[in-house]
N, C-alpha and C positions, 0 to 999 in steps of 0.2 A: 414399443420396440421399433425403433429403426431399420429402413430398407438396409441390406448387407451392405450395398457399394458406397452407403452414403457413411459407412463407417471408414470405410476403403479410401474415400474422397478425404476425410478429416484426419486420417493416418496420414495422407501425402501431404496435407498443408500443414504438417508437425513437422514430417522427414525434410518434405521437398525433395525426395529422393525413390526412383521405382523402384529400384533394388532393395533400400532399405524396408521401404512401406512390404513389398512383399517378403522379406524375412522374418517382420517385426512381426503379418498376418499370416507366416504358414500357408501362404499362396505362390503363383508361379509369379513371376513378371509380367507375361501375355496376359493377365488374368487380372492382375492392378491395371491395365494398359484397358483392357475391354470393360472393366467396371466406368472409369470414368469418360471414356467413349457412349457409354451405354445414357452415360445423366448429362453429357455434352449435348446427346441428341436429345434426350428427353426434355432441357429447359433450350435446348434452343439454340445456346452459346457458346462460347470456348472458355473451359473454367481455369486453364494453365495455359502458358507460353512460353519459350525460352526466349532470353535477351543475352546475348553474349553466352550463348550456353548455358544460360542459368536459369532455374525452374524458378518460375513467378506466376501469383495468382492473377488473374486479370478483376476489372472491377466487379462483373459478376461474379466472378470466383470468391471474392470477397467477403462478396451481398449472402452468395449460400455460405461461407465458412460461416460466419454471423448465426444463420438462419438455422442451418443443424445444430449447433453448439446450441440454441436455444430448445431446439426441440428433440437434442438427446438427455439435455437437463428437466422438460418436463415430463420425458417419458420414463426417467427413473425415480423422479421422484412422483409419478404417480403409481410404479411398480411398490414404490413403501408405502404410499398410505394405504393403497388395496391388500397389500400384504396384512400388514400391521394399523390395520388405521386407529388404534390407540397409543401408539407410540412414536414420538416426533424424534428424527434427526436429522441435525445441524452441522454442516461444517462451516465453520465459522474461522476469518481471516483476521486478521489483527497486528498494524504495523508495530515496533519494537515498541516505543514507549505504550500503545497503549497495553499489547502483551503483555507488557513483564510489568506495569505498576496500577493498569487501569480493570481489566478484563476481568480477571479471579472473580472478585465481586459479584459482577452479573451473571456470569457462567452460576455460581453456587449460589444465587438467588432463582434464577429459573432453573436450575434441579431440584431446588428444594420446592417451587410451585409445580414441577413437574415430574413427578421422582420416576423415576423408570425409561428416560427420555435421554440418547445421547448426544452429545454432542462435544466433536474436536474442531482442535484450536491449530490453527496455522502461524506461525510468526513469522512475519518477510514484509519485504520493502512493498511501498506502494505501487511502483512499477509490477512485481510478479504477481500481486494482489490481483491489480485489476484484469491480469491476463487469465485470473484463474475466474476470476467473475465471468468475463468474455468467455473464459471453453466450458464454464458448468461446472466447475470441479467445488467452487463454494457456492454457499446459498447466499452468504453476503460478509460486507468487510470493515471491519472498523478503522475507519484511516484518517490520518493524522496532515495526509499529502496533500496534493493539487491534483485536480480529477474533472473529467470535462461534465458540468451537473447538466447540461443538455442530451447527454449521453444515458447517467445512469441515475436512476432515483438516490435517494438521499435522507437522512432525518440528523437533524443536528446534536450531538451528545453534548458538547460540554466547550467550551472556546478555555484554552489553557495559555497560562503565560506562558511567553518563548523569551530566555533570559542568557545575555554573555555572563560567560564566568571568568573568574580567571583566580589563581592565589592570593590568599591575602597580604602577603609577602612579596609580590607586583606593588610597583609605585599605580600602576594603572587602579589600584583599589582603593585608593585614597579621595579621589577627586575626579568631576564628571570627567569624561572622555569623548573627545568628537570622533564620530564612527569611523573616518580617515585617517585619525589617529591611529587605527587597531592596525595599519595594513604594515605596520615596522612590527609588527608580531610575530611568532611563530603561528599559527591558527592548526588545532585539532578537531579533525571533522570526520563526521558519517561519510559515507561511502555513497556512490552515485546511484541513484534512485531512490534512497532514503527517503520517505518525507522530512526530517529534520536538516537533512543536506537541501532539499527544494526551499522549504521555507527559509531559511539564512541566505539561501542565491537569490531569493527573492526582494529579500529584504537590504541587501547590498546592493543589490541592482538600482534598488529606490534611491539609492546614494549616491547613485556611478560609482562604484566597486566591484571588486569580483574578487571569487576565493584565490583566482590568479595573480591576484595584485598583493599577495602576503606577501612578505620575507619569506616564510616556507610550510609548508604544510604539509601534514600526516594525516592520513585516512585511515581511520579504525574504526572497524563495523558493531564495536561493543560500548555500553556505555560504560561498565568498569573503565575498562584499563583510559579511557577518556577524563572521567573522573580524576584517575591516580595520575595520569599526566599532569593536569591542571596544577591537582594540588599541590606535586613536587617543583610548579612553576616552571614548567615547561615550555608553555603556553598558554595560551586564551583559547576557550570554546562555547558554543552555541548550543543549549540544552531547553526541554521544556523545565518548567519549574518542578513540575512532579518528582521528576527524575533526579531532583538535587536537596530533596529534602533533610532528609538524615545529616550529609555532609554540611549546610549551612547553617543544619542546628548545632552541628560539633565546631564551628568555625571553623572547617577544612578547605570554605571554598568561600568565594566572594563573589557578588554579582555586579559585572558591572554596568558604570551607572553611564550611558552611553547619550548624548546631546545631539542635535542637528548642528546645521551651518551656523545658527543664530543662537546658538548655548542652550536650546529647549530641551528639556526632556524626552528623551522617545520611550514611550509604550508601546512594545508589541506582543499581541497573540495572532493564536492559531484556532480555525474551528476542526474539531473530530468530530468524523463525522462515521456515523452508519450508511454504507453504499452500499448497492443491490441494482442487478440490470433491469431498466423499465420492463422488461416482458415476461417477469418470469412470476407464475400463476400461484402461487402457494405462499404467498405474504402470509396467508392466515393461519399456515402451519405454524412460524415464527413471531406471532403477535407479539406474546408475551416477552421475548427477548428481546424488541423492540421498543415497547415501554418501557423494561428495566433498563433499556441503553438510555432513551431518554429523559430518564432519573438520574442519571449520574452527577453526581455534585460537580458543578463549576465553581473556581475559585471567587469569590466576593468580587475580590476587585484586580485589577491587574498592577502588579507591579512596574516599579518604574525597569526599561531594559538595562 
């Protein structure tokens, strides 16, 4: 259990705000104000500053946000295992694609090795993932996205093809395509922070391209209605393979077959990966769902993009 103020400190680096921080805790103002005076003197430093009137952490402010968010996460999860120490929970994060076509599996292999053990599922973009890794609110994440691996540990699950689609009823679906070709398209895309929105800017970027350089584009944060765009020929979009299964067995949807400057083939994937913040002491709670992540079947081979 955490000193009071140090809760008081990580309420105002949510608000950024004393007023709010003290309504949010049922304290006075003067009272948010002496708490953090109180842990200013205590480490030494100035943990806030105003720059143009605006509340900001300083680099020490930082270093502790970091440092409690670590050590309000080990103090709660050592309130459960002393509680219940026969019974493991997991909250567990999971960007879109692996959510909705990858996860099930694992989840209902380690309840079935673990029966009595719970564990919830988060679904959201890589960006709000790793914010919740950062304040402790997950034990860890399965992402699909770009992540700094100096930062947080890692175990690799499964590398997924990352494939353009488009209708089959697109002349585009006939005959390779050079990837500058695509940018006279409409383009239907995830939403900013997505992992599958990172990887495609990434991968354009390998080109000189940007999703700026289409003819036009729509941000839809679901993969349905992304799907039924495509198909009705709307546009071209950028999905993992996973995610296109069913439709490319119905011939709903086409892959296309995308070339370099010099007519090659391009092949692209993705690694998913299982992330978790280097500091956090209870890996051994979640062994088991860490094997069965890294069981997860990889495609053979990667398809052409």
């Amino acid at each position: 259990m955490l000193d009071f103020r140090l809760y008081t400190f990580l309420n105002l680096c949510k608000t950024m705000n004393y007023t709010r921080t003290a309504k949010e805790l049922c304290i006075t103002q003067p009272a948010v104000t002496q708490h953090i005076h109180f842990l200013e003197e205590h480490y030494g430093c100035k943990l806030f500053s105003y720059e143009k009137k605006v509340l900001r952490l300083t680099p020490q402010g930082e270093i502790l946000k970091m440092q409690v968010h670590a050590l309000d996460y080990r103090s709660r999860k050592l309130e459960e295992l002393l509680r219940e120490p026969e019974k493991i929970r997991l909250r567990v994060g999971a960007t879109k694609t692996i959510g909705d076509y990858l996860a099930a599996p694992v989840i209902s292999s380690f309840l079935k090795k673990n029966p009595g053990s719970q564990v919830s599922l988060l679904v959201n973009n890589t960006a709000d993932l790793l914010r919740g890794l950062d304040e402790g609110e997950l034990d860890f994440a399965m992402i699909e996205g770009f992540f700094d691996k100096g930062e947080y540990g890692c175990r690799l699950m499964r590398r997924e093809p990352f494939v353009g689609i488009c209708s089959p009823e697109n002349p585009l679906a006939d005959s390779p395509v050079p990837v500058r070709r695509l940018l006279g398209e409409h383009l239907i895309v995830r939403e900013q922070g997505s992992g599958t929105r990172a990887v495609l800017e990434h991968f354009l970027e390998e080109h000189n391209c940007t999703v700026d350089g289409f003819r036009a584009v729509t941000e839809v944060s679901d993969f349905r209605p992304i799907k039924e765009l495509v198909r009705e020929n709307l546009g071209v979009s950028f999905l993992y393979r996973t995610v296109l299964e069913e439709e490319l067995a119905r011939g709903e949807l086409a892959i296309l077959q995308l070339t370099d400057e010099r007519g090659k083939k391009i092949r692209l994937s993705h690694e998913f990966n299982l992330v978790y913040r280097t500091e956090n002491g209870f890996r051994e709670r979640w062994a088991d769902f860490l094997s069965l992540s890294a069981e997860m079947p990889a495609d053979s081979e990667t398809p052409p993009v």
